[in-house]
TORSE-360556 format. One line per field, with one value per residue (C-alpha): residue number from 0; residue in three letters; x negated, y negated, z. Coordinates in Angstrom, 1 decimal, always signed. Each point is the difference from the previous one (the first is absolute). Layout:
TORSE-360556
k = NUM_...
r = Ala_...
x = X_...
y = Y_...
z = Z_...
This chain:
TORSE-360556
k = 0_1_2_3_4_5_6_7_8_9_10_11_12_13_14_15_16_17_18_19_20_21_22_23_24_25_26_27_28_29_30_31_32_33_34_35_36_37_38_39_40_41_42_43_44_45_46_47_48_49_50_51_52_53_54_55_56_57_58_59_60_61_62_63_64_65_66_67_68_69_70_71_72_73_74_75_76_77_78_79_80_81_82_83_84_85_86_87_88_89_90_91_92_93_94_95_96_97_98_99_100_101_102_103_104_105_106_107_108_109_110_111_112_113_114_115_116_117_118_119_120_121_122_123_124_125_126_127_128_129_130_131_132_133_134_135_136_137_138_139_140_141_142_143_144_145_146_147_148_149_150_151_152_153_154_155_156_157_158_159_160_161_162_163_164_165_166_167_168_169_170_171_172_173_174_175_176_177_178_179_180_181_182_183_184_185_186_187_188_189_190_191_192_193_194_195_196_197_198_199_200_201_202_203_204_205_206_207_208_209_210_211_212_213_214_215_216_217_218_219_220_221_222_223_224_225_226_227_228_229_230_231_232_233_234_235_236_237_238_239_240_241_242_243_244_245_246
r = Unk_Unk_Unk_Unk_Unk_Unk_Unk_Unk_Unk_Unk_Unk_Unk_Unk_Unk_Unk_Unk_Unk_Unk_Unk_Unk_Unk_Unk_Unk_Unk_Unk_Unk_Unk_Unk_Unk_Unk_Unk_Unk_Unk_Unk_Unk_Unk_Unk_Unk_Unk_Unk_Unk_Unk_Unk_Unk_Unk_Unk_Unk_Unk_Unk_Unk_Unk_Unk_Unk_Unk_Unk_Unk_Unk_Unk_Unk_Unk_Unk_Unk_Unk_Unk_Unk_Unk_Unk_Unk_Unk_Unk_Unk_Unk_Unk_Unk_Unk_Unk_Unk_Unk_Unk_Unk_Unk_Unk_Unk_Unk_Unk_Unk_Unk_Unk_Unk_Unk_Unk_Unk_Unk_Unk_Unk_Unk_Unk_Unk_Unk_Unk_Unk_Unk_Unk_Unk_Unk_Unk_Unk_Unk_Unk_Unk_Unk_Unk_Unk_Unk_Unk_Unk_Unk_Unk_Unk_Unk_Unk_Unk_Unk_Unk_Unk_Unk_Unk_Unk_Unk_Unk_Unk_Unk_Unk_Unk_Unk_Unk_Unk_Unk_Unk_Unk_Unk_Unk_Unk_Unk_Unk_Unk_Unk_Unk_Unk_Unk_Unk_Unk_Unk_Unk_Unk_Unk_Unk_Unk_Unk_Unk_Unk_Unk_Unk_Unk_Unk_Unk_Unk_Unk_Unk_Unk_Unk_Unk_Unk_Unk_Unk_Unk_Unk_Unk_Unk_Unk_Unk_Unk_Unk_Unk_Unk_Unk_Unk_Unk_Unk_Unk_Unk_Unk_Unk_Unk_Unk_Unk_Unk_Unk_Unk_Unk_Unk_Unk_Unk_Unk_Unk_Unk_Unk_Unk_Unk_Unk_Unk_Unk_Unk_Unk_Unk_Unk_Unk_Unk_Unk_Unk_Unk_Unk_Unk_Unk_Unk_Unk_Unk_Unk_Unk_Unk_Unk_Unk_Unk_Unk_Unk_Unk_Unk_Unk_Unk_Unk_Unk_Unk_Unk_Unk_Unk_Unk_Unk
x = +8.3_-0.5_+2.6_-1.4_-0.2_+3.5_+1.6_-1.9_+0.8_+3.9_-1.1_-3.1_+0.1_-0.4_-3.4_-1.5_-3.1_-0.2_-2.9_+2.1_+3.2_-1.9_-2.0_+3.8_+1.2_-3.0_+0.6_+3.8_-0.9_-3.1_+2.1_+3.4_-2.1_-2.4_+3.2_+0.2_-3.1_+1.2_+3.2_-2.4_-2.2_+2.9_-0.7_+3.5_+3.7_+3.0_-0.6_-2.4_-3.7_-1.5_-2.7_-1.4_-2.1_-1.8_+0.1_-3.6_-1.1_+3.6_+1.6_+2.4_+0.5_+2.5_+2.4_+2.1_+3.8_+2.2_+1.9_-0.7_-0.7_-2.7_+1.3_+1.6_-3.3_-1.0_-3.0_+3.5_+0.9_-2.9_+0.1_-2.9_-0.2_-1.8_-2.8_+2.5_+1.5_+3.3_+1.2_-2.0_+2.5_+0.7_-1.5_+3.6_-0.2_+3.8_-0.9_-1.2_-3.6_-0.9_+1.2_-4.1_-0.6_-0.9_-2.9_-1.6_-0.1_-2.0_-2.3_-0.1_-0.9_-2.2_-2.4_-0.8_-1.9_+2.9_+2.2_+2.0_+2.8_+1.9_+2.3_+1.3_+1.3_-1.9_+0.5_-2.9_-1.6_+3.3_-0.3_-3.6_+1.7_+3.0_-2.9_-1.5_-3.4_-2.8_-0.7_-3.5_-3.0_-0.6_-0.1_-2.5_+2.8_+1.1_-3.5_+0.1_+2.7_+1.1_-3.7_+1.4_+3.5_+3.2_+0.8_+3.3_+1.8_+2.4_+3.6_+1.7_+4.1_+0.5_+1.1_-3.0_-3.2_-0.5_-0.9_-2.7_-1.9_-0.5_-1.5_-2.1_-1.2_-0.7_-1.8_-1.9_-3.2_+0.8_-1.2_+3.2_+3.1_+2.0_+1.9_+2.3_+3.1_+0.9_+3.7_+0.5_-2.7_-2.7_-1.4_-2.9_-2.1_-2.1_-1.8_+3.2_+3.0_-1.3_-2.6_+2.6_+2.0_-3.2_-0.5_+3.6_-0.7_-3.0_+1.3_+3.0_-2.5_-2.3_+2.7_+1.5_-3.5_-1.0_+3.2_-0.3_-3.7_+1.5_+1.9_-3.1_-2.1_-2.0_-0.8_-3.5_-1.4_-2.2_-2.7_+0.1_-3.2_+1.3_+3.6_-2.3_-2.3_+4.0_+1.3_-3.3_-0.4_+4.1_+0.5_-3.0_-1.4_+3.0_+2.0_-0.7_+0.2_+0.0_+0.7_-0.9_+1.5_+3.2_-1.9
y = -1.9_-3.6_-2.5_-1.7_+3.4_+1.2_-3.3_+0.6_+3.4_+1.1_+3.5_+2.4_+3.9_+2.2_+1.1_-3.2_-1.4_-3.8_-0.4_+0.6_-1.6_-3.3_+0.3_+0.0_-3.0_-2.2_+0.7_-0.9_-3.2_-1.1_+0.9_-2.3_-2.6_-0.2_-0.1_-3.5_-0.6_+0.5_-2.4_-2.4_-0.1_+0.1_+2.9_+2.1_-1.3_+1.4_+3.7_+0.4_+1.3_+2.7_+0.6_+3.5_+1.0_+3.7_+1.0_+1.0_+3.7_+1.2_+0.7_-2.3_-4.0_-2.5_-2.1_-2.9_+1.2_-0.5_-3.3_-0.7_-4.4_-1.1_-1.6_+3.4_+1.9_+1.2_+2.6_+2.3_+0.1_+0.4_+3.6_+2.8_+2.3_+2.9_-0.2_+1.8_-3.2_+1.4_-1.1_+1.6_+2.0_-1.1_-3.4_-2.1_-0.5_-2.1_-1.5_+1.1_-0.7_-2.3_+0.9_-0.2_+2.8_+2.6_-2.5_-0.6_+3.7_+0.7_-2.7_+1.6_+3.3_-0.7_-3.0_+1.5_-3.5_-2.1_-0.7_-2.6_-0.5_-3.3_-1.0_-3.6_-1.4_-3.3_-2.2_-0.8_+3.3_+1.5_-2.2_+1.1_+3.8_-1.0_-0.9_+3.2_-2.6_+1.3_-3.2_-1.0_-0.5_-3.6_-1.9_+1.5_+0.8_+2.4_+1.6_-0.1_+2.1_+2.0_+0.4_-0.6_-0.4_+1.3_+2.8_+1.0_+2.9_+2.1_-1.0_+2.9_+0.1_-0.7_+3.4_+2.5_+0.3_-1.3_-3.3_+1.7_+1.7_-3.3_-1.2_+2.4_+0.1_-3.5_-0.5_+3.4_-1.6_-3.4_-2.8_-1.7_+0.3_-0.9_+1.3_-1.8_+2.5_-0.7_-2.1_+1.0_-1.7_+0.3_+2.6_+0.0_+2.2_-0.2_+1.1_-0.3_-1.7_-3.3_+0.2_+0.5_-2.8_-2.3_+1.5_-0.7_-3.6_-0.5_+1.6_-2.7_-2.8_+1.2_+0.7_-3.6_-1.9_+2.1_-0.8_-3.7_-0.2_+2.1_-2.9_-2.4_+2.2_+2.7_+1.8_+0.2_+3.8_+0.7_+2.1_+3.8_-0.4_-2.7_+1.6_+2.2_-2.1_-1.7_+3.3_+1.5_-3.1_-0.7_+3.9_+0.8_-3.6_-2.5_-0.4_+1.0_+3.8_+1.1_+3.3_+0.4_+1.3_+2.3_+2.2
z = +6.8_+0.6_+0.0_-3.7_-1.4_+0.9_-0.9_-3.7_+0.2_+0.0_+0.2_-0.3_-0.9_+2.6_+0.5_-1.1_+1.6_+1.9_-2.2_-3.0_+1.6_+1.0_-3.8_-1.9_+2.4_-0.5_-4.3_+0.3_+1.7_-2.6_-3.1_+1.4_+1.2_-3.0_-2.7_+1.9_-1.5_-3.6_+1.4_+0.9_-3.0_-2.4_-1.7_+0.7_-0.4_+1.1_+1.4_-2.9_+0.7_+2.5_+2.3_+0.8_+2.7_+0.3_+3.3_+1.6_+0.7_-1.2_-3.8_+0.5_-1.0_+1.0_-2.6_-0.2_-0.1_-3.4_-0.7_+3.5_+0.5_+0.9_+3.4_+1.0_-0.2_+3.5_+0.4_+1.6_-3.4_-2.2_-1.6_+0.6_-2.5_-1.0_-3.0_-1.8_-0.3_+2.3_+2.8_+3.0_+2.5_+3.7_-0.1_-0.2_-3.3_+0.2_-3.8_-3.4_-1.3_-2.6_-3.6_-0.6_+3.0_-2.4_-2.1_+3.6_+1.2_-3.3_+0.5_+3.3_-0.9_-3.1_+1.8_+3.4_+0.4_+0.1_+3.0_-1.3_-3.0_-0.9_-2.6_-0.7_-3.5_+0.7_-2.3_-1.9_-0.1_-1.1_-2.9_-1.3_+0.5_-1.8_-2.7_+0.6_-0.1_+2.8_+1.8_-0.6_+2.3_-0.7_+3.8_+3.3_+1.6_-1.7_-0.2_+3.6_+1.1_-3.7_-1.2_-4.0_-1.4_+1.4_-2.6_-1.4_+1.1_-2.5_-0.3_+2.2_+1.1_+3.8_+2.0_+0.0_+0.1_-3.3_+1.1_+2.6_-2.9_-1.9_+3.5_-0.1_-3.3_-0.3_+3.2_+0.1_-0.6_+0.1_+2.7_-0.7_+3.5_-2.1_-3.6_-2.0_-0.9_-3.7_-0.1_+3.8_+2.5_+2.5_+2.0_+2.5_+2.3_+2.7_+2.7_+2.1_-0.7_+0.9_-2.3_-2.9_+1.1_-0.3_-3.2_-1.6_+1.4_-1.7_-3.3_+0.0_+0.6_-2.3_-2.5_+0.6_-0.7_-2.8_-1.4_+0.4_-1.5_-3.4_-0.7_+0.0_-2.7_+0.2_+2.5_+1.1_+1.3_+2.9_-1.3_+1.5_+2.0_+1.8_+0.6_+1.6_+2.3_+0.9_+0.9_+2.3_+1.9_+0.4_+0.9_+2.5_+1.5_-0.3_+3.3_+3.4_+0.1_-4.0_-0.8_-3.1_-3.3_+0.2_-3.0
Protein backbone atom coordinates (compact mmCIF):
# COMPACT_ATOMS: atom_id res chain seq x y z
CA UNK A 1 0.00 0.00 0.00
CA UNK A 2 0.90 3.60 -0.40
CA UNK A 3 1.62 5.91 2.23
CA UNK A 4 -2.08 8.01 1.66
CA UNK A 5 -3.86 4.74 1.54
CA UNK A 6 -2.39 3.30 4.82
CA UNK A 7 -2.69 6.59 6.64
CA UNK A 8 -6.73 6.45 5.51
CA UNK A 9 -6.66 2.96 6.17
CA UNK A 10 -6.04 1.68 9.88
CA UNK A 11 -6.35 -1.74 8.66
CA UNK A 12 -7.48 -3.98 5.59
CA UNK A 13 -8.68 -7.73 5.75
CA UNK A 14 -6.48 -10.17 4.76
CA UNK A 15 -6.71 -11.11 1.25
CA UNK A 16 -7.85 -7.73 0.17
CA UNK A 17 -6.69 -6.32 -3.18
CA UNK A 18 -4.55 -2.75 -3.60
CA UNK A 19 -7.19 -1.96 -6.00
CA UNK A 20 -9.79 -2.41 -3.35
CA UNK A 21 -7.41 -1.17 -0.48
CA UNK A 22 -6.53 2.12 -2.45
CA UNK A 23 -10.62 2.29 -3.62
CA UNK A 24 -11.80 2.23 0.43
CA UNK A 25 -8.91 5.02 1.32
CA UNK A 26 -9.77 7.40 -1.45
CA UNK A 27 -13.92 7.04 -0.03
CA UNK A 28 -12.80 7.66 3.62
CA UNK A 29 -10.99 10.79 2.52
CA UNK A 30 -14.02 12.24 0.04
CA UNK A 31 -16.69 11.54 2.70
CA UNK A 32 -14.47 13.49 5.76
CA UNK A 33 -13.45 16.11 3.63
CA UNK A 34 -16.91 16.64 1.84
CA UNK A 35 -18.85 16.86 5.56
CA UNK A 36 -16.63 20.18 5.49
CA UNK A 37 -18.68 21.01 2.76
CA UNK A 38 -21.98 20.83 4.67
CA UNK A 39 -19.80 22.86 7.56
CA UNK A 40 -19.08 25.29 5.08
CA UNK A 41 -22.51 25.76 3.56
CA UNK A 42 -24.24 25.81 6.85
CA UNK A 43 -26.33 23.07 6.42
CA UNK A 44 -25.19 20.75 9.71
CA UNK A 45 -24.74 21.88 13.40
CA UNK A 46 -23.20 20.25 16.11
CA UNK A 47 -22.26 16.45 15.10
CA UNK A 48 -25.61 16.41 13.24
CA UNK A 49 -25.73 15.29 9.49
CA UNK A 50 -23.92 12.48 7.39
CA UNK A 51 -22.26 11.80 4.29
CA UNK A 52 -22.06 8.29 2.60
CA UNK A 53 -19.92 7.17 -0.04
CA UNK A 54 -20.36 3.60 -1.99
CA UNK A 55 -17.17 2.24 -2.59
CA UNK A 56 -16.38 1.36 -6.44
CA UNK A 57 -16.31 -2.34 -7.74
CA UNK A 58 -16.86 -3.62 -4.06
CA UNK A 59 -20.38 -4.03 -1.74
CA UNK A 60 -19.15 -1.90 0.54
CA UNK A 61 -19.68 2.14 1.40
CA UNK A 62 -18.02 4.39 3.75
CA UNK A 63 -19.88 6.53 6.73
CA UNK A 64 -19.38 9.33 8.93
CA UNK A 65 -18.84 7.91 12.57
CA UNK A 66 -21.68 8.64 15.41
CA UNK A 67 -21.67 11.90 17.55
CA UNK A 68 -18.33 12.32 16.22
CA UNK A 69 -17.58 16.65 15.63
CA UNK A 70 -17.12 17.79 12.78
CA UNK A 71 -13.32 19.07 13.46
CA UNK A 72 -12.42 15.50 14.74
CA UNK A 73 -13.41 13.77 11.46
CA UNK A 74 -10.35 12.34 9.68
CA UNK A 75 -10.77 9.84 6.65
CA UNK A 76 -8.74 7.25 9.59
CA UNK A 77 -11.94 7.37 11.24
CA UNK A 78 -14.66 7.41 8.75
CA UNK A 79 -16.51 3.88 9.07
CA UNK A 80 -16.75 1.20 6.00
CA UNK A 81 -19.50 -0.82 6.18
CA UNK A 82 -21.10 -3.54 4.57
CA UNK A 83 -24.56 -2.87 2.42
CA UNK A 84 -25.94 -4.73 5.16
CA UNK A 85 -25.64 -1.55 6.81
CA UNK A 86 -22.94 -3.28 9.50
CA UNK A 87 -19.85 -2.57 10.18
CA UNK A 88 -17.49 -4.32 7.55
CA UNK A 89 -14.74 -6.66 9.42
CA UNK A 90 -10.89 -5.89 9.42
CA UNK A 91 -10.98 -2.46 8.13
CA UNK A 92 -10.24 -0.48 11.76
CA UNK A 93 -13.42 0.33 12.26
CA UNK A 94 -12.35 2.20 15.97
CA UNK A 95 -16.01 4.04 15.90
CA UNK A 96 -19.69 3.27 15.36
CA UNK A 97 -21.62 4.28 12.15
CA UNK A 98 -24.08 6.88 11.84
CA UNK A 99 -27.52 6.24 13.66
CA UNK A 100 -28.83 6.67 9.76
CA UNK A 101 -26.30 3.65 8.49
CA UNK A 102 -29.08 1.36 8.03
CA UNK A 103 -31.45 4.14 5.67
CA UNK A 104 -28.15 4.54 3.39
CA UNK A 105 -27.41 0.78 3.01
CA UNK A 106 -31.03 0.50 1.67
CA UNK A 107 -30.70 3.25 -0.60
CA UNK A 108 -27.74 1.39 -1.45
CA UNK A 109 -29.04 -1.84 -2.27
CA UNK A 110 -32.42 -0.74 -3.77
CA UNK A 111 -30.92 2.25 -6.39
CA UNK A 112 -27.86 0.49 -7.89
CA UNK A 113 -27.50 4.07 -9.67
CA UNK A 114 -26.67 5.94 -6.81
CA UNK A 115 -23.20 6.24 -5.26
CA UNK A 116 -23.82 8.85 -2.88
CA UNK A 117 -26.15 9.50 0.47
CA UNK A 118 -26.39 12.79 2.64
CA UNK A 119 -28.40 13.86 5.38
CA UNK A 120 -28.49 17.37 6.95
CA UNK A 121 -31.53 19.05 9.00
CA UNK A 122 -30.90 22.34 7.08
CA UNK A 123 -32.82 24.77 8.12
CA UNK A 124 -35.15 25.84 5.64
CA UNK A 125 -35.82 22.64 4.01
CA UNK A 126 -36.48 21.10 7.38
CA UNK A 127 -39.07 23.55 7.74
CA UNK A 128 -41.19 22.76 4.45
CA UNK A 129 -40.70 18.81 5.87
CA UNK A 130 -41.82 19.87 9.25
CA UNK A 131 -44.88 21.13 6.94
CA UNK A 132 -44.99 17.92 5.21
CA UNK A 133 -45.45 20.71 2.03
CA UNK A 134 -43.40 19.39 -1.34
CA UNK A 135 -41.42 22.38 -2.22
CA UNK A 136 -42.60 23.67 -5.53
CA UNK A 137 -40.94 24.14 -8.89
CA UNK A 138 -41.40 27.80 -9.25
CA UNK A 139 -37.50 29.32 -10.02
CA UNK A 140 -34.86 27.68 -13.15
CA UNK A 141 -32.85 26.62 -10.72
CA UNK A 142 -34.58 24.35 -9.38
CA UNK A 143 -35.56 22.89 -12.85
CA UNK A 144 -32.00 22.76 -13.48
CA UNK A 145 -30.65 20.40 -11.15
CA UNK A 146 -34.22 18.70 -9.42
CA UNK A 147 -36.18 18.53 -12.80
CA UNK A 148 -39.74 19.39 -10.60
CA UNK A 149 -40.42 19.76 -6.89
CA UNK A 150 -38.56 18.23 -4.08
CA UNK A 151 -41.20 15.62 -2.82
CA UNK A 152 -42.01 14.54 0.59
CA UNK A 153 -40.89 11.43 2.04
CA UNK A 154 -43.02 9.41 4.81
CA UNK A 155 -42.50 10.27 8.38
CA UNK A 156 -40.32 7.13 9.61
CA UNK A 157 -38.43 6.72 13.34
CA UNK A 158 -34.59 7.04 13.08
CA UNK A 159 -32.74 3.44 13.71
CA UNK A 160 -33.52 1.12 10.65
CA UNK A 161 -34.16 0.93 7.53
CA UNK A 162 -37.32 2.58 7.64
CA UNK A 163 -36.10 5.81 6.69
CA UNK A 164 -34.29 4.01 3.46
CA UNK A 165 -37.57 2.65 2.16
CA UNK A 166 -39.26 6.18 2.15
CA UNK A 167 -36.01 7.18 0.07
CA UNK A 168 -36.73 4.89 -2.12
CA UNK A 169 -40.19 5.08 -2.62
CA UNK A 170 -40.28 8.65 -3.11
CA UNK A 171 -37.47 9.00 -5.50
CA UNK A 172 -38.09 5.74 -7.47
CA UNK A 173 -39.09 7.46 -10.48
CA UNK A 174 -38.50 10.86 -9.60
CA UNK A 175 -35.87 13.49 -11.23
CA UNK A 176 -35.76 15.02 -7.90
CA UNK A 177 -31.80 14.29 -5.47
CA UNK A 178 -33.37 15.21 -3.15
CA UNK A 179 -36.65 14.19 -0.61
CA UNK A 180 -37.96 15.98 2.17
CA UNK A 181 -38.46 13.43 5.24
CA UNK A 182 -41.88 14.41 6.89
CA UNK A 183 -41.05 16.29 10.61
CA UNK A 184 -37.32 14.95 10.34
CA UNK A 185 -35.26 16.57 7.25
CA UNK A 186 -33.38 16.19 4.04
CA UNK A 187 -31.87 13.46 2.22
CA UNK A 188 -30.06 13.41 -1.08
CA UNK A 189 -28.40 11.13 -3.74
CA UNK A 190 -26.16 11.20 -6.33
CA UNK A 191 -23.96 10.03 -8.63
CA UNK A 192 -21.26 9.97 -5.90
CA UNK A 193 -21.19 11.53 -2.79
CA UNK A 194 -20.29 14.80 -4.15
CA UNK A 195 -23.04 14.99 -6.15
CA UNK A 196 -25.43 14.53 -3.04
CA UNK A 197 -23.64 17.14 -1.22
CA UNK A 198 -24.36 19.59 -4.24
CA UNK A 199 -27.74 18.43 -4.12
CA UNK A 200 -28.51 19.11 -0.27
CA UNK A 201 -26.97 22.54 -1.17
CA UNK A 202 -29.21 23.41 -3.69
CA UNK A 203 -32.32 22.01 -1.87
CA UNK A 204 -31.48 24.57 1.24
CA UNK A 205 -31.10 27.46 -1.21
CA UNK A 206 -33.92 26.59 -3.14
CA UNK A 207 -35.87 25.87 -0.04
CA UNK A 208 -34.69 29.33 1.54
CA UNK A 209 -35.79 31.55 -1.78
CA UNK A 210 -38.96 29.76 -2.19
CA UNK A 211 -39.67 30.44 1.17
CA UNK A 212 -38.89 34.14 0.94
CA UNK A 213 -41.07 34.61 -2.40
CA UNK A 214 -44.37 32.77 -0.24
CA UNK A 215 -44.39 35.67 1.85
CA UNK A 216 -44.71 38.21 -1.16
CA UNK A 217 -48.00 36.38 -2.77
CA UNK A 218 -48.47 33.75 -4.84
CA UNK A 219 -46.33 31.73 -6.14
CA UNK A 220 -45.96 31.65 -9.84
CA UNK A 221 -45.32 27.83 -11.56
CA UNK A 222 -43.02 27.06 -14.38
CA UNK A 223 -44.98 25.20 -16.85
CA UNK A 224 -43.87 21.24 -17.16
CA UNK A 225 -42.52 21.67 -20.68
CA UNK A 226 -40.21 24.15 -19.66
CA UNK A 227 -39.14 22.30 -16.32
CA UNK A 228 -38.21 20.06 -18.92
CA UNK A 229 -36.23 22.12 -21.53
CA UNK A 230 -34.33 23.53 -17.81
CA UNK A 231 -33.58 20.06 -16.78
CA UNK A 232 -32.08 18.58 -20.52
CA UNK A 233 -30.06 21.50 -21.24
CA UNK A 234 -28.79 21.88 -17.19
CA UNK A 235 -28.19 17.98 -17.04
CA UNK A 236 -26.40 17.09 -20.52
CA UNK A 237 -24.86 20.59 -22.07
CA UNK A 238 -24.28 22.96 -18.97
CA UNK A 239 -20.67 22.97 -17.65
CA UNK A 240 -17.56 21.70 -19.10
CA UNK A 241 -17.78 17.94 -18.98
CA UNK A 242 -21.86 17.14 -18.30
CA UNK A 243 -22.77 13.92 -17.51
CA UNK A 244 -26.05 13.82 -17.82
CA UNK A 245 -29.08 12.76 -15.70
CA UNK A 246 -28.45 10.24 -12.74
CA UNK A 247 -31.98 8.42 -14.11
Amino acid sequence: MTDATASANPATPDGTTDETAAAVARARERVASLHGELVRYGLVIWTGGNVSERVPGTDLFVIKPSGVSSDDLTPANQVVCTLDGVPAEGWGNAHGPSSDTAAHAYVYRNMPEVNGVVHTHSTYATAWAARAEEIPCVITAMADEFGGPIPVGPFAIIGDDTIGRGIVETLSGHRSRAVLMQNHGVFTIGKDAKDAVKAAVMCEDVARTVHIAKQGGELVPIAPENIDRLFDRYQNVYGQNPEGAMR
